[in-house]
N, CA, C and O atoms as CSV, one atom per row, in Angstrom:
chain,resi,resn,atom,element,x,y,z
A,1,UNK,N,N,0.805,-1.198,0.000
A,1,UNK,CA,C,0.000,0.000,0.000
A,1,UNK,C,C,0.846,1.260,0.000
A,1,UNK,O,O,0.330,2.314,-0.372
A,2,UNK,N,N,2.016,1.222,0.364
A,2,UNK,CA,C,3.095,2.435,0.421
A,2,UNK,C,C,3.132,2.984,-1.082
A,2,UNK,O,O,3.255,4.204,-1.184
A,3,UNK,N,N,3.080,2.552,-1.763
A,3,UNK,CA,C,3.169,2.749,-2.941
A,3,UNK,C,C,2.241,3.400,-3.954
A,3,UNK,O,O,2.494,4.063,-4.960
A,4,UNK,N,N,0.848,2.939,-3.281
A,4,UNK,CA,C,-0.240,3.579,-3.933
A,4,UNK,C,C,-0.566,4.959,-3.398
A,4,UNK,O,O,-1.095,5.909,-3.974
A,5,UNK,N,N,-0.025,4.812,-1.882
A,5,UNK,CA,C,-0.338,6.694,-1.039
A,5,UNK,C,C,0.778,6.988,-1.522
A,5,UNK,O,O,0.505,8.105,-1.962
A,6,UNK,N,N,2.253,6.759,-1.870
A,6,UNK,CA,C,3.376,7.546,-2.536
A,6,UNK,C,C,2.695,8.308,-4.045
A,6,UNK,O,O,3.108,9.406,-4.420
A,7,UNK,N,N,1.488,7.446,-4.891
A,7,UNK,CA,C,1.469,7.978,-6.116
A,7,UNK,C,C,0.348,8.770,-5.836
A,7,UNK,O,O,0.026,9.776,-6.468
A,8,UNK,N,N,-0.204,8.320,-4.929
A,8,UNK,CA,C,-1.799,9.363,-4.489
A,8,UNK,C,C,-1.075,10.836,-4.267
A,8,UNK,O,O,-1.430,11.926,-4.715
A,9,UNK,N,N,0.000,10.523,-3.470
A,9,UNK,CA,C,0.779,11.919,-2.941
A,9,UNK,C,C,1.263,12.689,-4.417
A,9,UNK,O,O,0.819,13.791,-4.739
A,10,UNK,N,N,2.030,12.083,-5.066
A,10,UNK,CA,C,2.431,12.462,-6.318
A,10,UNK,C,C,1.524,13.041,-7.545
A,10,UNK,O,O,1.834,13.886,-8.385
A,11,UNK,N,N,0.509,12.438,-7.410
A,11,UNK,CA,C,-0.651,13.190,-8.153
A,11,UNK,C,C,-1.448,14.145,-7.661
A,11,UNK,O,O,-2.148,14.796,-8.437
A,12,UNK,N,N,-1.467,14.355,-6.431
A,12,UNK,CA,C,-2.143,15.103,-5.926
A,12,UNK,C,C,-0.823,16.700,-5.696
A,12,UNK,O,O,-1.235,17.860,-5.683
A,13,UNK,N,N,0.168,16.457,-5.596
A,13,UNK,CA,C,1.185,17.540,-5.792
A,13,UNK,C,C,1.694,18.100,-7.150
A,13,UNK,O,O,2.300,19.157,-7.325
A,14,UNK,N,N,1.192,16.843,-8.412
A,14,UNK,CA,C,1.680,17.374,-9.442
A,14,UNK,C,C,0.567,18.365,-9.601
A,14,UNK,O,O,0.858,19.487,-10.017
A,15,UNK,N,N,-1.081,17.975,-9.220
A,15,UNK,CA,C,-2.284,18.388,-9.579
A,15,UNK,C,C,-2.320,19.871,-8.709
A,15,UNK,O,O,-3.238,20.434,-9.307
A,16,UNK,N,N,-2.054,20.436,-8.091
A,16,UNK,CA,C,-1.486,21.204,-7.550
A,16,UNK,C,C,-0.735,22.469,-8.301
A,16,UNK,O,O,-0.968,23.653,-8.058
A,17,UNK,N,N,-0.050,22.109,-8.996
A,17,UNK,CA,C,1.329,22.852,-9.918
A,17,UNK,C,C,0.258,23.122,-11.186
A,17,UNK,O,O,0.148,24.263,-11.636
A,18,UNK,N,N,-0.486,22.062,-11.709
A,18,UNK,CA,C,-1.016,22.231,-13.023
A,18,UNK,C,C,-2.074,23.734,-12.977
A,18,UNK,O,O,-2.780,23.999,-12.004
A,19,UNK,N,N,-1.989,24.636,-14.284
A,19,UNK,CA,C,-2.469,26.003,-14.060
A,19,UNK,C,C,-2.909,25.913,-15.920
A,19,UNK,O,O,-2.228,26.288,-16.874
A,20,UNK,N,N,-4.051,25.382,-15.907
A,20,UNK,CA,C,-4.848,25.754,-17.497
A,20,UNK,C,C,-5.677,27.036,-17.726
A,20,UNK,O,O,-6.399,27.730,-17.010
A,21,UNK,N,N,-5.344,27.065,-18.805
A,21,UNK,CA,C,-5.515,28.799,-19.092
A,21,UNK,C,C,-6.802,28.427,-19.632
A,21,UNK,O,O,-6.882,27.603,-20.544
A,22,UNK,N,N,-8.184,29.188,-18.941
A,22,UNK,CA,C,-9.534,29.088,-19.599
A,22,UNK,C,C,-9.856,30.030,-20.827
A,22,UNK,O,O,-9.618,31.234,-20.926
A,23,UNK,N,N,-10.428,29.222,-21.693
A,23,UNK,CA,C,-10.282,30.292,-22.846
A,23,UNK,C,C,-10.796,32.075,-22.607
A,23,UNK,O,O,-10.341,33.014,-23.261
A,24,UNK,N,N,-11.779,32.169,-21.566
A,24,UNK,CA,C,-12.034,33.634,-20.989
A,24,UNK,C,C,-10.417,34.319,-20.442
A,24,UNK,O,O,-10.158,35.474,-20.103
A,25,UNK,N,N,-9.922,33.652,-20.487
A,25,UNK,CA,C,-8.385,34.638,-19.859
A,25,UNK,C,C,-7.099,34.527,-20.823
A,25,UNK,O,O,-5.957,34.943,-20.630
A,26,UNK,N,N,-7.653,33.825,-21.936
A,26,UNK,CA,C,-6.521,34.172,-23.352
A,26,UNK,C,C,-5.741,35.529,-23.548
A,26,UNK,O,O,-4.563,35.542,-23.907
A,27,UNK,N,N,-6.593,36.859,-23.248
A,27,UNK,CA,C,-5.836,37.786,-23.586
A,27,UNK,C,C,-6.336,38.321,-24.565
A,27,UNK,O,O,-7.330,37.805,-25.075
A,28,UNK,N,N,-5.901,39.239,-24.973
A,28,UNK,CA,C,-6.215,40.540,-26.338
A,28,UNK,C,C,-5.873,39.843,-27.511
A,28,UNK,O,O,-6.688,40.370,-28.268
A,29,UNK,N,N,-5.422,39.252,-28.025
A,29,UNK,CA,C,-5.437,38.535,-29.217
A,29,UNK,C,C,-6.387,37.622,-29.573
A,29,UNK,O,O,-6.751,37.346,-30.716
A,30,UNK,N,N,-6.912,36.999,-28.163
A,30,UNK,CA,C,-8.098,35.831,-28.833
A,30,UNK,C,C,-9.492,37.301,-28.952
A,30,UNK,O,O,-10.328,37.380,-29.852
A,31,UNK,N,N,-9.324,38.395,-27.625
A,31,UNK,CA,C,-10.496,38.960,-28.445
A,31,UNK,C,C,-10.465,39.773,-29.725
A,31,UNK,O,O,-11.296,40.117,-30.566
A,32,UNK,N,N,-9.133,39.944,-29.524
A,32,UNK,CA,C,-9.304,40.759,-31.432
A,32,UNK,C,C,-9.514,39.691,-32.083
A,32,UNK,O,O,-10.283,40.189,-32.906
A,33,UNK,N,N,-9.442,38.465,-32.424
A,33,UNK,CA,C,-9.456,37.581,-33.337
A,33,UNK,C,C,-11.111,36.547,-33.701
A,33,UNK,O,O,-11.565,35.924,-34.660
A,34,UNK,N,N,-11.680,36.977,-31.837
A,34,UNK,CA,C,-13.326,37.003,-31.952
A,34,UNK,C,C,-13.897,38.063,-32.585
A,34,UNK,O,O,-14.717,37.875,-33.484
A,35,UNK,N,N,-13.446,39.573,-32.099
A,35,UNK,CA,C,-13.772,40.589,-32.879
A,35,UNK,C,C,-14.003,40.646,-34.159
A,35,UNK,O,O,-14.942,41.238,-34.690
A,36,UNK,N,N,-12.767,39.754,-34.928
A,36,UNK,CA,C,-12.932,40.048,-36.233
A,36,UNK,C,C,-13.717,38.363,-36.721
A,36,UNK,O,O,-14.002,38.489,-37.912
A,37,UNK,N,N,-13.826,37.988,-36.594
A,37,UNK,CA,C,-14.768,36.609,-36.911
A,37,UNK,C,C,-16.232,37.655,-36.719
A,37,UNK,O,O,-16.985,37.941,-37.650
A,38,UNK,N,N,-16.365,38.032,-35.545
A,38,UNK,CA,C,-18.129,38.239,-35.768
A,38,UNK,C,C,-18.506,39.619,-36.770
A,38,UNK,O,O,-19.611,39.845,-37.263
A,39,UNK,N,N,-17.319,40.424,-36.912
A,39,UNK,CA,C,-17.399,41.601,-38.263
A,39,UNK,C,C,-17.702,40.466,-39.255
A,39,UNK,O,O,-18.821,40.479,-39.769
A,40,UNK,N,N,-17.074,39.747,-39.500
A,40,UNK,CA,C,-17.037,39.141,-40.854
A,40,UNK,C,C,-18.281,38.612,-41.138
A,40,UNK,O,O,-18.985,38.773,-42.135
A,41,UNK,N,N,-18.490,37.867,-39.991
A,41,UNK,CA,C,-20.087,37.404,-40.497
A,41,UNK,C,C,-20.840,37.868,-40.294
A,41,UNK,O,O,-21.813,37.268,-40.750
A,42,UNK,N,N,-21.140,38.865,-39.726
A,42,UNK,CA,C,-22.217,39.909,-39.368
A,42,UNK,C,C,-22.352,40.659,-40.881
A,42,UNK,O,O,-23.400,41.030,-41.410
A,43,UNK,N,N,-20.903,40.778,-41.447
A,43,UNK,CA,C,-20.984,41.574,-43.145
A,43,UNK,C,C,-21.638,40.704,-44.048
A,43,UNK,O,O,-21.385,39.500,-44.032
A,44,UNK,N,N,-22.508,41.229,-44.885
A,44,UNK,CA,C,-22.961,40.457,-46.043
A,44,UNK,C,C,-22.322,40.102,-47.173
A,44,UNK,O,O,-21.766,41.174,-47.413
A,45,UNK,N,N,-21.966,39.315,-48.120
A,45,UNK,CA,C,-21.208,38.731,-48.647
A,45,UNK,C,C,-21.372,39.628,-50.013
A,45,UNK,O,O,-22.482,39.624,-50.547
A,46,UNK,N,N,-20.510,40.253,-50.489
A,46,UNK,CA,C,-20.767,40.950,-51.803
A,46,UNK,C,C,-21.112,40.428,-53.198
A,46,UNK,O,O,-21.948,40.455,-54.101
A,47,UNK,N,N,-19.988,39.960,-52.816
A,47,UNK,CA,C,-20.247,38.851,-54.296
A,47,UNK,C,C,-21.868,38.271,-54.869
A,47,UNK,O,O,-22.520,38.322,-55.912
A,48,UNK,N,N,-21.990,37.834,-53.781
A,48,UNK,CA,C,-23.329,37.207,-54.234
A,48,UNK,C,C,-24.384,38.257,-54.430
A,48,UNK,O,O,-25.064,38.165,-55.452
A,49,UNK,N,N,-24.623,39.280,-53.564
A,49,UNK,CA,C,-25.250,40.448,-53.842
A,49,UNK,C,C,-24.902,41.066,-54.907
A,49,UNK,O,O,-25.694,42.007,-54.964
A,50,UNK,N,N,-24.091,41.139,-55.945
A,50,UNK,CA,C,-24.001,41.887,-56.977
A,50,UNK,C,C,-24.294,41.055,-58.474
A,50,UNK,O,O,-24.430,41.484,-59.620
A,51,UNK,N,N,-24.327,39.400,-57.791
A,51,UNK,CA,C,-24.541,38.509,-58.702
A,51,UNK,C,C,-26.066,38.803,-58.962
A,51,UNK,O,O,-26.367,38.434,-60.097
A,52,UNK,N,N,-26.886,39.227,-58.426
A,52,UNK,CA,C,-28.163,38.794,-58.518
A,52,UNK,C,C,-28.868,40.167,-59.801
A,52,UNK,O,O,-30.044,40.129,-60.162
């Protein structure tokens, strides 16, 4: 059993250290890069509007 509370200990200290970045705290680049995704599709597509 020493062995299984040594790795219980070990996972529970690595789990500890581990720090995942939630996509809400990306930073200014993921929102400029949402920014410009919802311009784009929010714009109407020209092409096809001039086809008609």
């Amino acid at each position: 059993m020493a062995s299984k509370s040594n790795w219980i200990a070990t996972v529970a200290k690595e789990s500890a250290k581990l720090e995942v970045k939630m996509p809400w705290t990306r930073g200014a680049r993921r929102d400029a890069f949402i920014a410009k995704r919802a311009a784009a599709a929010a714009k109407p597509d020209q092409a096809l509007h001039a086809a008609r």
